[in-house]
C-alpha positions as CSV (number, residue, x, y, z in Angstrom):
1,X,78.1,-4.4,-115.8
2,X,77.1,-4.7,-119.4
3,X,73.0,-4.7,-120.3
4,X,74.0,-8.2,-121.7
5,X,75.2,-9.4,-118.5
6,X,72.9,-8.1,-116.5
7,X,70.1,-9.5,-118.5
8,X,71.8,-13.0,-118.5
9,X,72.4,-12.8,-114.5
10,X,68.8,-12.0,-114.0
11,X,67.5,-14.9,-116.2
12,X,70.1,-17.4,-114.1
13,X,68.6,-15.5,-110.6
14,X,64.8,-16.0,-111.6
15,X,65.1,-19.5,-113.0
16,X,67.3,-20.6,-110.1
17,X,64.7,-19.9,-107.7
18,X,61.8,-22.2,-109.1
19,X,64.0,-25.2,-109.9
20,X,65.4,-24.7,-106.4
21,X,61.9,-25.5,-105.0
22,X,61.0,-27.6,-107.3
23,X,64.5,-29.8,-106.8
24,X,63.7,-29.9,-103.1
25,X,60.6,-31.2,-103.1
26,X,61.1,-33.8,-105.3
27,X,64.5,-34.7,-103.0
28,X,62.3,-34.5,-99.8
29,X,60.1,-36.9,-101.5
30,X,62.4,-39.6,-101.9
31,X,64.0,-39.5,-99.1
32,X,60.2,-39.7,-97.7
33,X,59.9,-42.9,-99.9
34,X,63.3,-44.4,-98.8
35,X,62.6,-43.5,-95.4
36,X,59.4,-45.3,-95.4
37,X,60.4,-48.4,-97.5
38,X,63.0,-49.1,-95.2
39,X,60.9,-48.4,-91.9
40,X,57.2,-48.9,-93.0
41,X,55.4,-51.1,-92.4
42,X,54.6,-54.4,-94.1
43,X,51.2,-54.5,-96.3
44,X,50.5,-58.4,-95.7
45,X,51.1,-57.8,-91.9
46,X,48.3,-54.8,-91.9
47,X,45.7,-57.4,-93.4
48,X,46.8,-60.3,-91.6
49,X,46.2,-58.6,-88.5
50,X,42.8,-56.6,-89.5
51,X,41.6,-60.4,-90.8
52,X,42.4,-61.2,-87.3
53,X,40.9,-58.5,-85.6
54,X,38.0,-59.2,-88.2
55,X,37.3,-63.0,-87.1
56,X,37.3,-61.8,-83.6
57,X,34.4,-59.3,-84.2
């Protein structure tokens, strides 16, 4: 293998790496959001029932 294609493989291996991480986390974070948005929770239900529990107290 050439110095040139070494060099360029290397670059390609050590970039890889970081956008690997990077990539994954932001595809664990959506499908954290979609998760969520489909499964969560309703805000208006949340303070609907802590007025409730409120005007109990």
């Amino acid at each position: 293998m050439s110095d040139l294609e070494q060099l360029i493989w290397n670059i390609l291996g050590y970039s890889s790496m970081p956008l690997i991480f990077l990539f994954g986390f932001i595809a664990t974070a959506l499908v954290a959001v979609i998760i969520l948005k489909i499964f969560g929770g309703k805000p208006a239900a949340v303070l609907e029932h802590s007025a409730e529990a409120n005007e109990k107290l």
